[in-house]
C-alpha positions as CSV (number, residue, x, y, z in Angstrom):
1,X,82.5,92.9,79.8
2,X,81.7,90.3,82.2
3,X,83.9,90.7,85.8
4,X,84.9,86.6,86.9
5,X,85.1,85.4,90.5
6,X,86.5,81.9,91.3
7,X,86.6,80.8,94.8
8,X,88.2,77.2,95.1
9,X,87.3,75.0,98.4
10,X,83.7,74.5,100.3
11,X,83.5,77.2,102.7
12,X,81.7,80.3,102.7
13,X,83.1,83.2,102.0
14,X,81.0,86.2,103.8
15,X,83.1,89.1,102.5
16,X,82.5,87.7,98.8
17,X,79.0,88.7,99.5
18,X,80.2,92.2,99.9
19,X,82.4,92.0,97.0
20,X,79.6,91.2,94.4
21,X,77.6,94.0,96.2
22,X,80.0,96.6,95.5
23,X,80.3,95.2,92.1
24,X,76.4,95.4,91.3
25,X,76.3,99.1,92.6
26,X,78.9,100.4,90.2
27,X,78.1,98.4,87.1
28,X,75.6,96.2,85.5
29,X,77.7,94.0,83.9
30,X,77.7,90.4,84.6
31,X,79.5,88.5,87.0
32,X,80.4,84.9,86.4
33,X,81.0,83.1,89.6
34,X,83.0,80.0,89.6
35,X,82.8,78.0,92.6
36,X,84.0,74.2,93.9
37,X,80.2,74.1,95.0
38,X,77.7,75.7,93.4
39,X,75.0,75.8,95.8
40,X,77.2,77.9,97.9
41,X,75.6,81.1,97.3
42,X,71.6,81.7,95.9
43,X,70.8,84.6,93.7
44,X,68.3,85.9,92.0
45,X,67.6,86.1,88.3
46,X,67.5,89.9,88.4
47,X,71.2,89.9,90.2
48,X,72.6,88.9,86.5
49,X,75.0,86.3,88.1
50,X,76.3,82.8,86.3
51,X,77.0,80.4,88.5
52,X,79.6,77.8,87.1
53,X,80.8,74.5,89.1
54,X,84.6,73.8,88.6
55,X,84.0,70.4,90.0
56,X,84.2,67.4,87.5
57,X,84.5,69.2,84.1
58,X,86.1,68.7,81.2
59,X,89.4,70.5,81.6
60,X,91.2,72.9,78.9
61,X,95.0,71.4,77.5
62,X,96.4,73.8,79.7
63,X,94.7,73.4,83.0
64,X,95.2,69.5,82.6
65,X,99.1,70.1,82.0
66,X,99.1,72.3,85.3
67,X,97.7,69.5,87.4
68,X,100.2,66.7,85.9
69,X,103.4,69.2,86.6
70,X,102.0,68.9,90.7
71,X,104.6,72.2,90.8
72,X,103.2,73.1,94.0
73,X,103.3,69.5,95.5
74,X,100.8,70.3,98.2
75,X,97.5,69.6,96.8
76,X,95.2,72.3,98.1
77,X,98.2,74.5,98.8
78,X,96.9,78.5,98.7
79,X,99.5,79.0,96.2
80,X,98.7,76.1,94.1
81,X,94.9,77.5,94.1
82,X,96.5,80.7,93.8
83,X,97.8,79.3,90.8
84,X,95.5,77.3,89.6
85,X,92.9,80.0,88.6
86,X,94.7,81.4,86.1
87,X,94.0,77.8,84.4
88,X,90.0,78.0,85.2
89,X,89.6,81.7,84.2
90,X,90.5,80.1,80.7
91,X,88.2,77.5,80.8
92,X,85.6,79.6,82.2
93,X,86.4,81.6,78.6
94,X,85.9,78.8,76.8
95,X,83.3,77.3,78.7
96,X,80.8,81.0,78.1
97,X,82.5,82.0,75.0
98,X,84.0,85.1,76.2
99,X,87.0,86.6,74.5
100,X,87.4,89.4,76.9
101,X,87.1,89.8,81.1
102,X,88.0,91.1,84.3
103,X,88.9,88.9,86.6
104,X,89.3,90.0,90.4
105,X,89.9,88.5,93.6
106,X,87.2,87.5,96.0
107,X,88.8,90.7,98.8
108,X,88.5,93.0,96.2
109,X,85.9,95.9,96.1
110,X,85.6,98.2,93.3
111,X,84.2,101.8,92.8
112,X,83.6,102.2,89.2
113,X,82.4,101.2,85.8
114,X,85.3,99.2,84.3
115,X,87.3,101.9,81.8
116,X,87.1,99.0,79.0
117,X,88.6,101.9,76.2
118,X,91.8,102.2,78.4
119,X,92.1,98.6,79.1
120,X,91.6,97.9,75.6
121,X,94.3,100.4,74.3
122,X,96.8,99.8,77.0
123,X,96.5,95.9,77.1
124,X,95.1,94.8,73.2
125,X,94.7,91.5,73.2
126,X,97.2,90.6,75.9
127,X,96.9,90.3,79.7
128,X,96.8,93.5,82.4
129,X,98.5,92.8,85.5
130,X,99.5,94.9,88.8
131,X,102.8,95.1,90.0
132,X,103.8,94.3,93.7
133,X,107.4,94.9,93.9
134,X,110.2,94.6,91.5
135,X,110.1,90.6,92.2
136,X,106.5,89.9,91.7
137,X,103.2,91.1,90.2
138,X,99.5,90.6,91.1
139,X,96.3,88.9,89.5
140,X,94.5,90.6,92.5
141,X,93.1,92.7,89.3
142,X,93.5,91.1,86.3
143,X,92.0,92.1,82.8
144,X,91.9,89.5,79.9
145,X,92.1,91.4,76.4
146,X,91.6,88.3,74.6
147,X,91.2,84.6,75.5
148,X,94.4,83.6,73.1
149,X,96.3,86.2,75.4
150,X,95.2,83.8,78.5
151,X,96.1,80.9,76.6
152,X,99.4,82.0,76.0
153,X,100.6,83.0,79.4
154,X,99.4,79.7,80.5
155,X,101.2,77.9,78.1
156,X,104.2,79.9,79.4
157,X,103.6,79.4,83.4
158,X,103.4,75.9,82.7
159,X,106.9,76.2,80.4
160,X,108.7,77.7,83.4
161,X,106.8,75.2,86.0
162,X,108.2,72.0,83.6
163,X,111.4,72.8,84.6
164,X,110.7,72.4,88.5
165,X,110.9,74.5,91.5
166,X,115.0,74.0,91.9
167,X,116.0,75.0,88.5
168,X,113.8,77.9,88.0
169,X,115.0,79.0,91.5
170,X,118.2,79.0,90.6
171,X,117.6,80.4,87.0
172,X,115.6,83.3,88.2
173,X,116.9,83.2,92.1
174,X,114.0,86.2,93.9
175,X,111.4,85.2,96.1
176,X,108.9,82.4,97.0
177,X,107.9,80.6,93.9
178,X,104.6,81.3,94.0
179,X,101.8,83.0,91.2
180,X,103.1,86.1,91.9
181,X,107.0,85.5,90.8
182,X,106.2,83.2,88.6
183,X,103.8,85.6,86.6
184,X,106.8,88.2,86.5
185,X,109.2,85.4,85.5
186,X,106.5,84.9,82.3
187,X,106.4,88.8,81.6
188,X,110.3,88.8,81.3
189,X,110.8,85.8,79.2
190,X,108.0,86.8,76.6
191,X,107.2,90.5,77.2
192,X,104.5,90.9,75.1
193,X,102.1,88.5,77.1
194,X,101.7,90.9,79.6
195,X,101.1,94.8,80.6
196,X,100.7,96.7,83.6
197,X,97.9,98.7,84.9
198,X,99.1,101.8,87.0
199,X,99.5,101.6,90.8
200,X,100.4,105.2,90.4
201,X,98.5,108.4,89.1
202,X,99.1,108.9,85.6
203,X,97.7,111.4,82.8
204,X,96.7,108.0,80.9
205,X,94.6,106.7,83.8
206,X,91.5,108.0,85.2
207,X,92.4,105.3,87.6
208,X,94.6,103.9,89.7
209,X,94.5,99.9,90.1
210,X,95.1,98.6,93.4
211,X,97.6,95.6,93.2
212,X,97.4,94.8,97.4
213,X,99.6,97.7,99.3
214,X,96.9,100.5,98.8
215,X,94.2,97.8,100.5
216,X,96.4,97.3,102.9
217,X,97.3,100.7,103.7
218,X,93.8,101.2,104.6
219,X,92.7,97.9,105.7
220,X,96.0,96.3,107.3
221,X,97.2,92.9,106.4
222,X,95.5,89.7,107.7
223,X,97.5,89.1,110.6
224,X,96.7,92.7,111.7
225,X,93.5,93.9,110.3
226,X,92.8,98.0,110.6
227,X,96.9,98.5,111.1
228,X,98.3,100.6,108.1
229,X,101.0,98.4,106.4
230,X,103.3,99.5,103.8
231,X,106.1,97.6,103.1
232,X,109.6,99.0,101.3
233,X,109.5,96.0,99.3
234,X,106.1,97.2,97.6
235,X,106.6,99.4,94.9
236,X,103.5,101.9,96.6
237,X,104.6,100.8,99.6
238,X,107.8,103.1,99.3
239,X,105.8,105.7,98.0
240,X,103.6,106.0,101.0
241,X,106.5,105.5,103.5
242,X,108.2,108.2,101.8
243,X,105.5,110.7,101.8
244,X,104.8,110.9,98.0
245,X,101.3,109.7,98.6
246,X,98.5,108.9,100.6
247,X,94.6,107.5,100.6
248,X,91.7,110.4,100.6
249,X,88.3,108.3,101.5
250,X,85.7,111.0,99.7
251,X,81.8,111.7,101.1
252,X,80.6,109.2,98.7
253,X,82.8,106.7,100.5
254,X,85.5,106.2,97.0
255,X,88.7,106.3,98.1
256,X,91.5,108.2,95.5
257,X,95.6,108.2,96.3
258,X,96.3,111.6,96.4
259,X,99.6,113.6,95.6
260,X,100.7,114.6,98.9
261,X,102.7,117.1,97.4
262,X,100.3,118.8,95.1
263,X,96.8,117.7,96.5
264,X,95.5,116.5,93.4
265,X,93.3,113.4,93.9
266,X,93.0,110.3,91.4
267,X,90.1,107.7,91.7
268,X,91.2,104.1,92.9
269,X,89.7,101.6,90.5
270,X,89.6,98.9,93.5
271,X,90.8,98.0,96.9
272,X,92.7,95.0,97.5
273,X,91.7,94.3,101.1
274,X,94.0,91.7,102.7
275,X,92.0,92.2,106.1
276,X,88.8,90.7,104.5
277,X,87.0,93.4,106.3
278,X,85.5,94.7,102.8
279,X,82.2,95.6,104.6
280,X,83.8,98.5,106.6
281,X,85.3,99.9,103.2
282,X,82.4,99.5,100.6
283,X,81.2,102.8,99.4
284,X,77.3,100.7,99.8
285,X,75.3,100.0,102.6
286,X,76.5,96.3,103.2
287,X,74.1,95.2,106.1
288,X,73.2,91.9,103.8
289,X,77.0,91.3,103.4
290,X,79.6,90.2,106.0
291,X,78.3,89.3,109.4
């Protein structure tokens, strides 16, 4: 299953260097890198990367539709970029031929092998998102069961973004319109578009995926790198603030949440570091990474 990385906008980004060396130490799969300049980053042939240009292509019927809506208003807004990958990860699909990927963002480190049998039974052929809060899930970590899955939730976040910012504030009243409400605002008016991955330990998980708090428990938030942040308003947050559970950083460097109450430990899939400090929390020596 090939893992997707799309990083809009001509600056470097040092810590994605450390994100795609975490992601060669734990798997072999490929990575697909789509980038607003291509000659950004060099690799070499034995590193198993794609490098795609999302400049001047021919865009899918949904991705065009996103751009005429101008929901966002702002061109090159972060949440209209935020947005707008959820478009090139389709065309990306369509472009390679893939009917199935995992898709993370660029602050993201992760620690193991993809479980593709669990993603595949939980998710099927739809879409497997994180949640945040009540108000608002995450693409942070997002797996694609099938590329008709993608299409559809697309077709659906443009939908809701036809009928403008006012009305689907008022509709659905919450937070800031961005990719985050709007993708729970899809996954409550067609269910079936969308699953969750757990953010807790379950029996059904050998992992738990990080959808930002647990990154940001350990890393801080941006405005306040190395702080512990959990907020109420995230569903782990409250879990951590009320002492459920907690982060365990193991000898190999893997971090697990573990039950505070009965020890037991349970692997974190990813990291979701807000802080962008990846280097300090990659399980790999990361001396070529982040300088």
């Amino acid at each position: 299953m090939d893992i997707v990385l799309i990083h809009l906008g001509d600056a470097v980004l040092p810590h994605m260097l450390s994100c795609i060396k975490q992601i060669r130490a734990v798997t072999q799969s490929r990575i697909v890198l789509a980038l607003s300049n291509p000659c950004m980053y060099h690799f070499a042939p034995a590193d198993n990367i794609v490098v795609v240009s999302v400049l001047d292509v021919k865009k899918t019927g949904t991705w065009a539709e996103f751009e005429r809506l101008d929901f966002f208003e702002r061109s090159g807004d972060l949440w209209e970029y935020s947005c707008e990958r959820l478009f090139i990860l389709e065309w990306i699909m369509e472009l390679l031929g893939l009917d199935e990927v995992l898709h993370i963002e660029n602050d993201n480190l992760i620690y193991a092998e993809p479980d593709v049998k669990f993603l595949r039974k939980r998710c099927g052929k739809a879409v497997g998102l994180t949640a945040i809060t009540s108000m608002t899930l995450s693409a942070g970590v997002m797996y694609v069961g099938s590329r008709d899955g993608l299409n559809a939730l697309n077709v659906c976040m443009n939908s809701t973004m036809s009928l403008g910012k006012e009305a689907v504030g008022k509709q659905y009243g919450g937070e800031m319109l961005n990719e985050m409400r709007l993708l729970k605002i899809v996954s409550m008016v067609e269910p079936k578009l969308i699953r969750l991955l757990p953010i807790f330990p379950t029996e059904r998980s050998k992992y738990v995926y990080d959808c930002a708090s647990w990154g940001q428990w350990v890393g801080g938030a941006f405005h306040a790198p190395g702080v512990p942040f959990a907020h109420d308003s995230h569903l782990a947050g409250q879990e951590i603030n009320n002492g459920t559970y907690g982060i365990e950083i193991g000898n190999d460097r893997t971090p697990s949440v573990v039950d505070l109450w009965t020890h037991v430990c349970t692997p974190l899939f990813n990291l979701h570091i807000h802080s962008k400090d990846l280097r300090r929390w990659s399980s790999v020596d990361n001396s070529l990474g982040e300088k």
